[in-house]
C-alpha positions as CSV (number, residue, x, y, z in Angstrom):
1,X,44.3,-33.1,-35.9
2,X,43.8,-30.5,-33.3
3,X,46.5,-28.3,-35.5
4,X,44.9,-29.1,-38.8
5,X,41.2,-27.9,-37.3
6,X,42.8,-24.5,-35.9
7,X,44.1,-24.4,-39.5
8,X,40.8,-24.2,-40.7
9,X,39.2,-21.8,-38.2
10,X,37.0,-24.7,-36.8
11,X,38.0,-24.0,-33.1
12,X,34.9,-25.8,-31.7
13,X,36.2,-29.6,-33.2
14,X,39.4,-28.9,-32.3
15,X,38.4,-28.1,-28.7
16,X,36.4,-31.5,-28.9
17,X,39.6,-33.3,-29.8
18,X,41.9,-31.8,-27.6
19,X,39.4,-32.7,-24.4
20,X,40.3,-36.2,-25.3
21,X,44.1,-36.0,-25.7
22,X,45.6,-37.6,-22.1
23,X,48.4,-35.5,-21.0
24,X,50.2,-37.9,-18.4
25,X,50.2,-40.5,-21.6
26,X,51.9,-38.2,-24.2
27,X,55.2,-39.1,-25.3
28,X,58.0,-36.3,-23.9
29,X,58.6,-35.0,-27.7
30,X,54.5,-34.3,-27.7
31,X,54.3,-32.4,-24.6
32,X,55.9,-28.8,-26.5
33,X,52.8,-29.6,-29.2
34,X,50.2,-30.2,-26.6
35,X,50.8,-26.5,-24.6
36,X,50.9,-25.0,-27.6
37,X,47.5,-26.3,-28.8
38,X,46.2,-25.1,-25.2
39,X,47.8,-22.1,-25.4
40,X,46.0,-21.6,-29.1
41,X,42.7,-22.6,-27.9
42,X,42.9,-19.5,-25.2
43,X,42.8,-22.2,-22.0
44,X,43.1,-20.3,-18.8
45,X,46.7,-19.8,-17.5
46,X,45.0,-22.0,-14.6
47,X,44.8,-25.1,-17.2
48,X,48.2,-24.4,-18.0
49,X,49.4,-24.7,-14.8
50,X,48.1,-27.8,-13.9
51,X,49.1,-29.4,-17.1
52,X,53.0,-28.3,-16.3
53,X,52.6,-29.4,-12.9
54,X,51.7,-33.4,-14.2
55,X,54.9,-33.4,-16.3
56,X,58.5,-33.6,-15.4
57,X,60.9,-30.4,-14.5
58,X,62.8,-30.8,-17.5
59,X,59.7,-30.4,-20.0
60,X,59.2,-27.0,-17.5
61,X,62.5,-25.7,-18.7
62,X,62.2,-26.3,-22.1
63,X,62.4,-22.4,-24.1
64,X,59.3,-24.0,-25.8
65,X,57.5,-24.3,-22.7
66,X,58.6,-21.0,-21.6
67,X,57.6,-19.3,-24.7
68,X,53.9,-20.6,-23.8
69,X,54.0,-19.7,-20.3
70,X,54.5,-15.9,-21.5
71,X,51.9,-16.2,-23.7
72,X,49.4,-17.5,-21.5
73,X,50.5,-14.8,-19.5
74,X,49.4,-12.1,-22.1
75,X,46.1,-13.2,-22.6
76,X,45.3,-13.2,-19.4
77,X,45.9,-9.7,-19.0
78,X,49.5,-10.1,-16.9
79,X,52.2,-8.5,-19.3
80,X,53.7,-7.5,-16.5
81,X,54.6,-11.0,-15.1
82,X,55.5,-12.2,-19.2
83,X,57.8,-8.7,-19.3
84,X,59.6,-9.6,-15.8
85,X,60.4,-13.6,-17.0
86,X,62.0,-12.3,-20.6
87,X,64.1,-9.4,-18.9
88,X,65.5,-11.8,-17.0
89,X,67.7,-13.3,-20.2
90,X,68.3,-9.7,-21.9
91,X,72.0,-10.1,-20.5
92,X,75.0,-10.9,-22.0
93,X,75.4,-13.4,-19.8
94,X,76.6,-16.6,-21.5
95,X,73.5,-18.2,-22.9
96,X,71.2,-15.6,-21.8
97,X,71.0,-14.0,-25.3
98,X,70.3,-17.3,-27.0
99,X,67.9,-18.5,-24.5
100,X,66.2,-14.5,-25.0
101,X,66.1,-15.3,-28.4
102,X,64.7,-18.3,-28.8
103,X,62.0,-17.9,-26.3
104,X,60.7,-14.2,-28.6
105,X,61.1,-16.4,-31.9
106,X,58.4,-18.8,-30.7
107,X,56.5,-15.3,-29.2
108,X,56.5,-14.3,-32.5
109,X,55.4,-16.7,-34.9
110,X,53.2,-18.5,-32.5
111,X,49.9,-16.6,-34.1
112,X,51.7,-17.3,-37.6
113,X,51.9,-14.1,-39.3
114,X,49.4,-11.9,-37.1
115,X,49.6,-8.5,-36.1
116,X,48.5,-9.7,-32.7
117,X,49.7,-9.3,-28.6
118,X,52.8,-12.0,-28.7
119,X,53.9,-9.9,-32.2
120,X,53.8,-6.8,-30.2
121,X,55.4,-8.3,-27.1
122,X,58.1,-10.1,-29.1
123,X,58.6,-6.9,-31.3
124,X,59.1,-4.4,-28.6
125,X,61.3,-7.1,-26.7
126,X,63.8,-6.9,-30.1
127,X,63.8,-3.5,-30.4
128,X,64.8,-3.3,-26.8
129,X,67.5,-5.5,-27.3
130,X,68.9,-4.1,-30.6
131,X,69.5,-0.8,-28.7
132,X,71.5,-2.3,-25.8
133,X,73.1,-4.1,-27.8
134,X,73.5,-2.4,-31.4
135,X,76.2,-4.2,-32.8
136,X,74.8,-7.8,-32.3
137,X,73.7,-8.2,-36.0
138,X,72.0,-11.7,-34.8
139,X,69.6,-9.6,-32.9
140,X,69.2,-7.0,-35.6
141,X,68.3,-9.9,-38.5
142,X,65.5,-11.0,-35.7
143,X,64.2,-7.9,-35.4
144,X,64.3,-7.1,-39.2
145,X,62.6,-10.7,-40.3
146,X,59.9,-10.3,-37.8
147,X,59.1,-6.8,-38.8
148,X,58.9,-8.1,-42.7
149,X,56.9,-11.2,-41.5
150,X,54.0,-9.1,-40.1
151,X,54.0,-6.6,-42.7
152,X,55.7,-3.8,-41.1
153,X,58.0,-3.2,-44.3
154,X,58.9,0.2,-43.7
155,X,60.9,-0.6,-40.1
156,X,62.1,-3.6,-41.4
157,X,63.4,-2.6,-44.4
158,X,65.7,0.3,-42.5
159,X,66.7,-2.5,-40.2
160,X,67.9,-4.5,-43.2
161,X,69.8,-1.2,-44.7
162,X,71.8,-0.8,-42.0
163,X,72.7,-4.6,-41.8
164,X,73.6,-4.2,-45.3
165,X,75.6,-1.2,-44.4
166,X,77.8,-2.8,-41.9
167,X,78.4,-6.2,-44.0
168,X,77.9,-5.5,-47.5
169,X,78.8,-8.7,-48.5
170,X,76.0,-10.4,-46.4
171,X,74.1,-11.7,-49.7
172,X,70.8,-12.5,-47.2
173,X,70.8,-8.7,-46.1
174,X,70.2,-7.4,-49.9
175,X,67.9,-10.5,-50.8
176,X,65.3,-8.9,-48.0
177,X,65.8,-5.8,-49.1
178,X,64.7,-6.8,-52.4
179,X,61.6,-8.7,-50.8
180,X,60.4,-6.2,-48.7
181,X,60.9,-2.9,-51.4
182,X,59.0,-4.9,-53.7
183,X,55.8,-5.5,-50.8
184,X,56.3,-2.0,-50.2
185,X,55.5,-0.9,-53.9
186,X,59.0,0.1,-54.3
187,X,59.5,-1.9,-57.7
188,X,62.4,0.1,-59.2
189,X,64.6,-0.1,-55.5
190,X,63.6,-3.9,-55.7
191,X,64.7,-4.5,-58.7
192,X,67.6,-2.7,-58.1
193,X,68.5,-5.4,-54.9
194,X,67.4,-8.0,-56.9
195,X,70.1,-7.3,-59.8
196,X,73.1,-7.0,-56.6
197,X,71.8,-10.1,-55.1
198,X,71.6,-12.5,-58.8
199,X,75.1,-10.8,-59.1
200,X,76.5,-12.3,-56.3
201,X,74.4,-15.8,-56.9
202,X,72.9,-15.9,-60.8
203,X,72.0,-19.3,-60.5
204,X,69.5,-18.7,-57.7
205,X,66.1,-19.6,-59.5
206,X,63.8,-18.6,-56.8
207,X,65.4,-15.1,-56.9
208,X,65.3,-15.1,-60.7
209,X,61.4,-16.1,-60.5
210,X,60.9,-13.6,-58.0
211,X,62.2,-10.7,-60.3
212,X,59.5,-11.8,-63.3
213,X,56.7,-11.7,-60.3
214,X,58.0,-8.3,-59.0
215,X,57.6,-7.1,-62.9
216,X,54.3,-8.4,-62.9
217,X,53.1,-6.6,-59.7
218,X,54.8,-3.2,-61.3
219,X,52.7,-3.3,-64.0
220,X,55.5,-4.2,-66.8
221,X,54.1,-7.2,-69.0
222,X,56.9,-6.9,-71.5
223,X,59.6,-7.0,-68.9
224,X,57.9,-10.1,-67.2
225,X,57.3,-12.0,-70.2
226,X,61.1,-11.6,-70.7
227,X,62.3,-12.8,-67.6
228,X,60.1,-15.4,-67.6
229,X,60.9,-16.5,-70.8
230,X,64.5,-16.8,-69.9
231,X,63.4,-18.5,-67.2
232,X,62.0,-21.2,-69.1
233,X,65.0,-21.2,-71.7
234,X,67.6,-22.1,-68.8
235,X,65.1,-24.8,-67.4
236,X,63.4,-26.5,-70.1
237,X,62.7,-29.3,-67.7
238,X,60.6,-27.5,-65.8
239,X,57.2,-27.4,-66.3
240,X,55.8,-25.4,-63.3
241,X,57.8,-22.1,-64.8
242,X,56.4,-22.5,-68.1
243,X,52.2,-23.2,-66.6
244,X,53.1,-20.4,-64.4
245,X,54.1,-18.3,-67.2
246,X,50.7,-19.1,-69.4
247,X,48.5,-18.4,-66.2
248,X,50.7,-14.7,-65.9
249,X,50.3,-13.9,-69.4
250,X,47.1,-15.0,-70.0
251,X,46.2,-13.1,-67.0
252,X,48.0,-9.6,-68.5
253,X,45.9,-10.3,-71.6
254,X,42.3,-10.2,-70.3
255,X,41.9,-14.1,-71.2
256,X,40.4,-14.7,-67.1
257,X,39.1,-18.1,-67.9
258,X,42.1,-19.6,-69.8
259,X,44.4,-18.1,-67.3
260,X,42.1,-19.7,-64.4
261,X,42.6,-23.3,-65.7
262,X,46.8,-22.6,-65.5
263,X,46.5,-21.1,-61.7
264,X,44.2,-24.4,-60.6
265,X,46.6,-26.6,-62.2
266,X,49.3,-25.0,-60.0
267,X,47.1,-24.6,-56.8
268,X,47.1,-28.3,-56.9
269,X,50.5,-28.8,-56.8
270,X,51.3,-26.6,-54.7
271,X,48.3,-25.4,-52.4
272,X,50.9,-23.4,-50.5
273,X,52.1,-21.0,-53.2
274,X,50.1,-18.2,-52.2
275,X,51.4,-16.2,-55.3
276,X,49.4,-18.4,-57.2
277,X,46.1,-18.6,-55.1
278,X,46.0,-15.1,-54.6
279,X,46.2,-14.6,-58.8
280,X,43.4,-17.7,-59.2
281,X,41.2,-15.5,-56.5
282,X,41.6,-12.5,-58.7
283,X,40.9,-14.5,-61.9
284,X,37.1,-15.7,-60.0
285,X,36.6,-11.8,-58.6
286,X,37.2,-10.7,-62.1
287,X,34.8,-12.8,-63.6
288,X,32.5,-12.0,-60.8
289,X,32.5,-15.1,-59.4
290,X,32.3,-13.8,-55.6
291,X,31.7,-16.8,-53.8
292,X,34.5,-19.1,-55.8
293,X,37.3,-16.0,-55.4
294,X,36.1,-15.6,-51.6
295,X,36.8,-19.6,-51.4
296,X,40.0,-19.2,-52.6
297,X,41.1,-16.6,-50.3
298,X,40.0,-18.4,-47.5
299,X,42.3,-21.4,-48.5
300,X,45.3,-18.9,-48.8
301,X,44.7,-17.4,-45.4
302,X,45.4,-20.8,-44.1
303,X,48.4,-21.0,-45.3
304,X,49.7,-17.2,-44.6
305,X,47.3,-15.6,-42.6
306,X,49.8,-12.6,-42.6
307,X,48.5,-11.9,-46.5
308,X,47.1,-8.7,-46.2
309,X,45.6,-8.3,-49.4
310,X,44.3,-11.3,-49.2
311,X,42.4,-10.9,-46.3
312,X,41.3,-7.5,-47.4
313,X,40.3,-8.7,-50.7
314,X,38.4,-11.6,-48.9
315,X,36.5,-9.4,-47.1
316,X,35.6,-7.4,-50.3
317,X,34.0,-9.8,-51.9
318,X,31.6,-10.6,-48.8
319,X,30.6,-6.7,-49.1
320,X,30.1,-7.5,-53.0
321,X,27.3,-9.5,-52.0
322,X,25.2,-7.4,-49.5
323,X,22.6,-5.5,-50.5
324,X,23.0,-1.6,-51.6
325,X,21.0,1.4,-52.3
326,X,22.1,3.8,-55.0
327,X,21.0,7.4,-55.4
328,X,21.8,9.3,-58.5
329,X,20.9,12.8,-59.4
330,X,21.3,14.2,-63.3
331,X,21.1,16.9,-64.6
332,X,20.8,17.3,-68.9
333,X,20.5,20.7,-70.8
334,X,20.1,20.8,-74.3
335,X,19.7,23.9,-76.9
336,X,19.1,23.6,-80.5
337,X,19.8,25.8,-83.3
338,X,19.5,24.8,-86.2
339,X,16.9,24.6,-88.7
340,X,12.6,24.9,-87.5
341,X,12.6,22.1,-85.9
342,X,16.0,21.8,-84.2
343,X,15.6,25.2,-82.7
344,X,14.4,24.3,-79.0
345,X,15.7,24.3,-75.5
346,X,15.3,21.9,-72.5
347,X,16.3,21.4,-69.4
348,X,16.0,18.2,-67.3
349,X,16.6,17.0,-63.4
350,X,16.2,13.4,-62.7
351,X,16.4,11.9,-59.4
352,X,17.1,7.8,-58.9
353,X,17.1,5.4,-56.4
354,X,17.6,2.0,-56.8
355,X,17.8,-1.0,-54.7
356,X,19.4,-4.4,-55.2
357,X,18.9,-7.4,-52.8
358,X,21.4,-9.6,-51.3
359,X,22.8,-11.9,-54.1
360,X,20.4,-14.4,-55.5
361,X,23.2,-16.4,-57.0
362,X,27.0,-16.4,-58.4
363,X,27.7,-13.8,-60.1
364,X,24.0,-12.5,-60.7
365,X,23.1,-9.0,-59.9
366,X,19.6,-7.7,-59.8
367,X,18.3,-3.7,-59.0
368,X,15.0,-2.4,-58.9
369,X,14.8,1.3,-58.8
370,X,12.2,4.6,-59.1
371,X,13.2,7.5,-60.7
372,X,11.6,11.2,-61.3
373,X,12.5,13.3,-64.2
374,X,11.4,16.8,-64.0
375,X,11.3,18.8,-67.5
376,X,11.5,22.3,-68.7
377,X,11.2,23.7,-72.1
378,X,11.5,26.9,-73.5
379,X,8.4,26.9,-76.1
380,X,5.9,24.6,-73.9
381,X,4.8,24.3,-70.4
382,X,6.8,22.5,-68.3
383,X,5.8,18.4,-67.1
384,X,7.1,15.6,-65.1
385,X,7.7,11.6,-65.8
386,X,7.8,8.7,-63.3
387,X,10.1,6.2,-63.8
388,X,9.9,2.1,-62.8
389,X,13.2,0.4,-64.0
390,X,14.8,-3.2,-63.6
391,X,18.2,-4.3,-64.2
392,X,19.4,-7.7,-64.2
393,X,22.7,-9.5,-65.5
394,X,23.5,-13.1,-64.9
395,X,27.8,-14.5,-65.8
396,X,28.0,-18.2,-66.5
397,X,31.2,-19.5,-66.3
398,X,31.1,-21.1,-69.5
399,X,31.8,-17.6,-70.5
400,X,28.2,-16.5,-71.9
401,X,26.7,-13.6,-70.1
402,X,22.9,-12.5,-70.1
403,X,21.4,-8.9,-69.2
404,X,18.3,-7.1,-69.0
405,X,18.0,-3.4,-68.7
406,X,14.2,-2.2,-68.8
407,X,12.5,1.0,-68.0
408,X,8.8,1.9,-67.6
409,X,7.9,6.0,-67.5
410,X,5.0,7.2,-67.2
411,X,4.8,11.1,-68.3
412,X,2.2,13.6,-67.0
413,X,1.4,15.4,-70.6
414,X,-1.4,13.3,-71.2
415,X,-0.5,10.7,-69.0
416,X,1.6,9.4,-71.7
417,X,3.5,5.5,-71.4
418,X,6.1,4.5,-72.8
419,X,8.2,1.4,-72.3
420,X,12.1,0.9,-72.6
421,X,14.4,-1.9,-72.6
422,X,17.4,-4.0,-73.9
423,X,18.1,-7.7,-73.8
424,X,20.8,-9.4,-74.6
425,X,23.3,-12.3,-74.5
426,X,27.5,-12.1,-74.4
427,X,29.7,-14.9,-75.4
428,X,33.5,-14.9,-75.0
429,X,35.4,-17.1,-78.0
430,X,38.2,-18.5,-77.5
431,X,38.6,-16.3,-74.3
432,X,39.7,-13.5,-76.5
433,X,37.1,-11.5,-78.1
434,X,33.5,-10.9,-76.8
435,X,30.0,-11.1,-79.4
436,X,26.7,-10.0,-77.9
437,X,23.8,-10.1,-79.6
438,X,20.6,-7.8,-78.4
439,X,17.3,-6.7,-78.9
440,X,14.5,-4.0,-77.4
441,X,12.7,-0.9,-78.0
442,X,14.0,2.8,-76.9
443,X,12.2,6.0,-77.4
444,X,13.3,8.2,-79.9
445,X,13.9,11.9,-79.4
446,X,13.2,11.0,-75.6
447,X,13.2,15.1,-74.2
448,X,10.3,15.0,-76.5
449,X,7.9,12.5,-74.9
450,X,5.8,14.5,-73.5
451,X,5.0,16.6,-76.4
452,X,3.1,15.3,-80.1
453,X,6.0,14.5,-81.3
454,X,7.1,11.6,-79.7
455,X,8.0,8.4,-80.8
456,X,9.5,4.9,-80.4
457,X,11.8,2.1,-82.4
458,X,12.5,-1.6,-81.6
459,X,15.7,-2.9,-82.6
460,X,17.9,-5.8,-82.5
461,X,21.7,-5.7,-83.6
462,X,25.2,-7.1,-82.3
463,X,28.1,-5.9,-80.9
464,X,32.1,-6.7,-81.1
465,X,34.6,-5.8,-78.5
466,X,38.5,-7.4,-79.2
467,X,41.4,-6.6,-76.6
468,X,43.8,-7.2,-79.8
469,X,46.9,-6.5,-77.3
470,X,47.7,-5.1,-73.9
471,X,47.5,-1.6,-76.3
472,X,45.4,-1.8,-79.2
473,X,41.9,-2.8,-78.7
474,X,38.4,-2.6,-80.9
475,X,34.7,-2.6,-81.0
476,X,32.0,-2.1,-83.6
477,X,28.6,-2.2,-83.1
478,X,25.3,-2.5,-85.7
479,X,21.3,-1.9,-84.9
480,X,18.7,-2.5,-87.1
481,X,15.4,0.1,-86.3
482,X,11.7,-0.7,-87.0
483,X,10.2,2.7,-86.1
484,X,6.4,2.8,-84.8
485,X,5.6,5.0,-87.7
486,X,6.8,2.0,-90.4
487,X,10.0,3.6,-90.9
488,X,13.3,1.8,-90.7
489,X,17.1,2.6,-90.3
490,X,20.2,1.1,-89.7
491,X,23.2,2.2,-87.1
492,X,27.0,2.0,-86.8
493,X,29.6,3.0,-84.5
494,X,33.0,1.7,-84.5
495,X,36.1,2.4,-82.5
496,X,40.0,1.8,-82.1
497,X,41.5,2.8,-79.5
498,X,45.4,2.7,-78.6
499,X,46.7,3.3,-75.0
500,X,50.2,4.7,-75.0
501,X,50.3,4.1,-71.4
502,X,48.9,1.2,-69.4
503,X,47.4,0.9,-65.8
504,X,47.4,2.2,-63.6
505,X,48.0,5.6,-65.4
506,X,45.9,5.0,-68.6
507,X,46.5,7.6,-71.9
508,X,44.6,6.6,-74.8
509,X,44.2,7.7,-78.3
510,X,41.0,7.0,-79.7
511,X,39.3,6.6,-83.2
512,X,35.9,6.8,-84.1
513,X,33.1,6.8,-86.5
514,X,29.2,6.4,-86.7
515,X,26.5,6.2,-89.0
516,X,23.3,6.6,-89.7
517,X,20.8,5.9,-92.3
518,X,17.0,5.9,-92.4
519,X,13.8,6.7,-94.6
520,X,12.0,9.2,-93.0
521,X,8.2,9.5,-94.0
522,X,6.9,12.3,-91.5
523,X,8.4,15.8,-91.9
524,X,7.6,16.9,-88.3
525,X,10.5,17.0,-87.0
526,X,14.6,15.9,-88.1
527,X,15.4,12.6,-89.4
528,X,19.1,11.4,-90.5
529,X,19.7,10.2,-93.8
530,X,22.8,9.1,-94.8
531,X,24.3,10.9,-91.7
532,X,28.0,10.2,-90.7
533,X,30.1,11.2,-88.0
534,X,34.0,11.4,-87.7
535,X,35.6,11.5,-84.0
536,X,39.1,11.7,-82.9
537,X,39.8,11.8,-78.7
538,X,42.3,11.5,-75.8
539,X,41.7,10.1,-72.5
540,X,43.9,10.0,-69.7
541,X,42.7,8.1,-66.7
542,X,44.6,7.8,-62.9
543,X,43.8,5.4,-61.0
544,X,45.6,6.6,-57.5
545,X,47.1,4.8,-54.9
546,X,49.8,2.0,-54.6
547,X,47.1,-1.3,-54.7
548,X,45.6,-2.1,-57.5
549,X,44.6,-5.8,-57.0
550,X,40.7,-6.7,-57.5
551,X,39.3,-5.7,-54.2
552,X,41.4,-3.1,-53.3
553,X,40.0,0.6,-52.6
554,X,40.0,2.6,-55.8
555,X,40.0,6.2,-56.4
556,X,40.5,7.7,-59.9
557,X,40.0,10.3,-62.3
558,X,39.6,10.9,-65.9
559,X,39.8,13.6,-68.6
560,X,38.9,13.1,-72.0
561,X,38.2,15.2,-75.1
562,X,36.5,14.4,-78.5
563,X,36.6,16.8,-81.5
564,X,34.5,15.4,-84.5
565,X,33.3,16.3,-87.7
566,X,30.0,15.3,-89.6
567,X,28.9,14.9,-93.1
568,X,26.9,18.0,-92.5
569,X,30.4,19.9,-91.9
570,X,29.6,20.2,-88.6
571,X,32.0,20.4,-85.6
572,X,31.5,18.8,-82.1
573,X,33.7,19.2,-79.0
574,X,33.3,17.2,-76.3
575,X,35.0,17.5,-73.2
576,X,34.3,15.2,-69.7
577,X,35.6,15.1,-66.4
578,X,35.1,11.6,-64.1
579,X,35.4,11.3,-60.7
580,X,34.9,7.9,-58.7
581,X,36.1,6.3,-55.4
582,X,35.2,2.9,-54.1
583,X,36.3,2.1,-50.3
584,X,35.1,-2.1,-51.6
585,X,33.2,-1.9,-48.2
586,X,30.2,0.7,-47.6
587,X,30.6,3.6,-50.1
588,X,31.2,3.9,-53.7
589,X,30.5,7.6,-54.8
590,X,31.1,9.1,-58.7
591,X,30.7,12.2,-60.2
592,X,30.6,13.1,-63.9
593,X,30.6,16.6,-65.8
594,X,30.4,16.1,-69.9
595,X,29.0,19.2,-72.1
596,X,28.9,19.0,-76.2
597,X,29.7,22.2,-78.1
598,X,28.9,23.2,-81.7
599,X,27.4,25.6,-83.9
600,X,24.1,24.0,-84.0
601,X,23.8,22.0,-80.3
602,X,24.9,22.8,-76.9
603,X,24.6,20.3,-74.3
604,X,25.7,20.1,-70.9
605,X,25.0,17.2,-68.8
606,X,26.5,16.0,-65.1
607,X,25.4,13.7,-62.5
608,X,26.5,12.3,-58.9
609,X,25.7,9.3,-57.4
610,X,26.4,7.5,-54.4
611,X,25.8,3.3,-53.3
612,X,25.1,2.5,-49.8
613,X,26.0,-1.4,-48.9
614,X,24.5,-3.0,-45.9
């Protein structure tokens, strides 16, 4: 029990239960267990001592017993005594090695994955002995296993090469290789050690599902649906390889809550798999379900608290739900000229700052925020608007989403009001293809408000997003306009887009159209009637880096241009540039720069913003 409660980070019960644990009772195959749980609970080398000194010589000698004595020794500060006792056995003196070894290979498992004191003893200790004695592979394979165990992949991984080197036909030499190339991000050298070793052994299924995994962490769907596939072809019997096949392509598709329900099944079997609890945690962080994925990192940890990404993305999702300021600062200008009343030119600067609490429940985000506009115009004298706004959105598992995206200004021309917002509700069917339905009011002409000719619309519409495949992917969208002046209008906008590249290094072709159709009944200034718009674009987006899992840091880029074409026979180009970079801990900073050409409209606009979490 004590093990299970150090398991679970609860060091205070285990402490309870180990007080009452009688040594001088303890059968003679318990003793080894009962150091090591005093040694794990950090008791003083002094408690050590005495508990040796109530149990026979033999249990003294034991490597197991020795192995704790040095560790005891390190945290209490004496190295020096733990490097004097394992010197002693770096001989080749018969028995001396084996005894050396043993004693490091309880050293360096004993904190289970850890990159802690006893790793760093145990590691410089091998390393030691694998240049005395270079041509002991034994010692070598210790030194290169630890080294991948505790995620030092580089070292290991040129240890393992020159094992391979000297005994090519050593089949557990090139299976590491392929292990620790593909934790390294080297997909295509892992592959390539993967396709030796299944040479040498094609039967081995563990391999075999490891190769369909490393596909899936490299980002090649097709190639992983194959091998798995196979997979499930050569053992139809098996039913975890086909459940773990729906949860991985379900998961490449974007279908997060079908994909979840295949990953718990096979958490439950196997709670161990860490494969699969790390994808599940994903699935929840995806969804925004920060508590749930933080859970089910936590119960991964246990089991391999060397995950690093797991740990990392655990932490991620605690700073997920602290609180955060955000500051943004835009900047818009706009220059008509067209006809008498498009011919006009503005500039704007707007300043925001927002706030959002701590987390009032899963995977429900709320921001309250001020913001300053200031406006200048070529024909008028210049003015200023105040800004209140209030964001809120709200996931339910069930797969419905909820928002609410309002905005109060108050403008000083008059001290004119006017009042923006949007509210809405999402639903996911079938976990493939997302409906929302909405509804608010939006100024019209907005760089106008503080002149006459200002004015505002309620609407209510729907939108519909499909991710057909991993490539191809649509969205349309419809308003309906009741204008405060008893006009009305309707709204279109409709896009395909098709990525000839996927993730992390997006390129994507895009379609698009919009329309536009009202009844104007005031001549003051431009209404659309009947108006369409034709666009054709490219995007290419970079997401840097070699980690890409939910949680991970994230730094990117994009460039994108749009050339279109209306049914006035006018052309648009639209170039933008996007910056952003996330550390998933204190700072999340972006930067955009987008201006719009043509013969009758120039527009520039750019902003920068940065979010503080604390």
């Amino acid at each position: 029990m004590v093990e299970c409660f150090v398991g679970m980070n609860n060091p205070e019960e285990a402490i309870n239960i180990f007080q009452q644990i009688p040594l001088p009772g303890l059968p003679e195959k318990e003793t080894a267990r009962y150091f090591e749980a005093l040694v794990t609970l950090k008791k003083s080398k002094e408690e050590l001592s005495r508990g040796l000194s109530l149990v026979s010589e033999d249990i003294s000698e034991k490597t197991s017993t020795k192995a704790m004595v040095a560790i005891a020794n390190i945290q209490s500060g004496e190295r020096a005594l733990a490097d004097g006792n394992i010197k002693r056995y770096l001989s080749n003196q018969p028995g001396n090695l084996a005894l050396f070894q043993a004693i490091l290979e309880r050293m360096g498992y004993f904190d289970r994955g850890r990159q802690s004191q006893n790793y760093e003893f145990a590691k410089e200790w091998l390393r030691q002995s694998v240049d005395q004695f270079p041509a002991d592979s034994g010692l070598r394979y210790q030194y290169a296993r630890l080294l991948a165990t505790h995620n030092d992949y580089d070292m290991a991984g040129e240890q393992f090469l020159t094992l391979q080197k000297n005994d090519p036909t050593d089949v557990r030499y090139i299976r590491w290789l392929a292990q620790v190339n593909a934790w390294r991000h080297e997909y295509d050298e892992s592959l390539r050690w993967y396709a030796a070793y299944l040479r040498e052994r094609p039967s081995d299924f563990d391999r075999r599902r490891e190769v369909a995994r490393v596909y899936g962490w490299a980002l090649r769907p097709r190639e992983a649906n194959e091998a798995y596939q196979k997979l499930c072809e050569d053992y139809p019997e098996d039913s975890e390889i086909l459940c773990e096949w729906k949860a991985k392509k379900n998961n490449w598709l974007g279908r997060k809550r079908t994909a979840i329900s295949f990953y718990r099944e096979l958490a439950e079997q196997h709670p161990e798999d860490s494969e699969m609890l790390f994808d599940l945690g994903q699935m929840y962080s995806q969804l925004n379900l920060s508590t749930q994925a933080e859970d089910t990192y936590q119960k991964l940890l246990v089991y391999a608290p060397e995950h690093n990404r797991a740990q990392f993305a655990r932490e991620s999702e605690q700073w997920k739900r602290k609180q955060s300021v955000r500051l943004k600062q835009s900047y818009i200008h706009q220059k008509g000229s067209g006809d008498e009343f498009g011919n006009y030119e503005i500039m704007m600067f707007r300043t925001d700052a927002a706030y959002a609490p701590v987390r009032l429940s899963e995977a429900m985000d709320l921001s309250v925020g001020l913001g300053n506009t200031v406006f200048n115009f070529r024909d008028h004298s210049g003015s200023v608007a105040e800004h209140l706004t209030l964001q809120v959105n709200k996931y339910f598992e069930q797969g419905i989403t909820t928002y609410l995206d309002g905005e109060m200004s108050t403008y000083s021309e008059n001290r004119h009001e006017t009042a923006q917002f949007e509210a809405g509700g999402a639903y996911r069917f079938f976990d493939t293809f997302d409906v929302t339905v909405f509804g608010g009011r939006e100024d019209v002409l907005q760089n106008f408000n503080t002149l006459e000719n200002n004015r505002g619309r309620y609407f209510t519409g729907g939108r519909f997003a499909w991710d057909i495949t991993q490539r191809i992917d649509i969205s349309s969208q419809f308003k309906k306009h009741w204008y405060d002046d008893s006009n009305n209008g309707t709204e279109d906008y409709t896009t395909i887009g098709y990525k000839l590249s996927l993730y992390p290094k997006i390129l994507k072709f895009v379609v698009e159209t919009y329309g536009y159709d009202v009844h104007a009944r005031r001549d003051e200034y431009w209404s659309p009637h009947d108006y369409r718009k034709y666009i054709g674009g490219v995007v290419w987006r970079h997401y840097l880096g070699k980690e890409h899992f939910s949680g991970a840091p994230k730094l990117f880029y994009e460039l994108a241009l749009r050339e279109s074409i209306d049914s006035d026979s006018v052309d648009f180009i639209e170039p933008r540039f996007e910056f952003g970079w996330d550390d998933q801990r204190r700072w999340n900073i972006g930067f955009e720069m987008r201006p719009v050409q043509s013969k009758v409209y120039e527009e520039e606009q750019a902003g920068i913003f940065c979010n503080i979490r604390f």
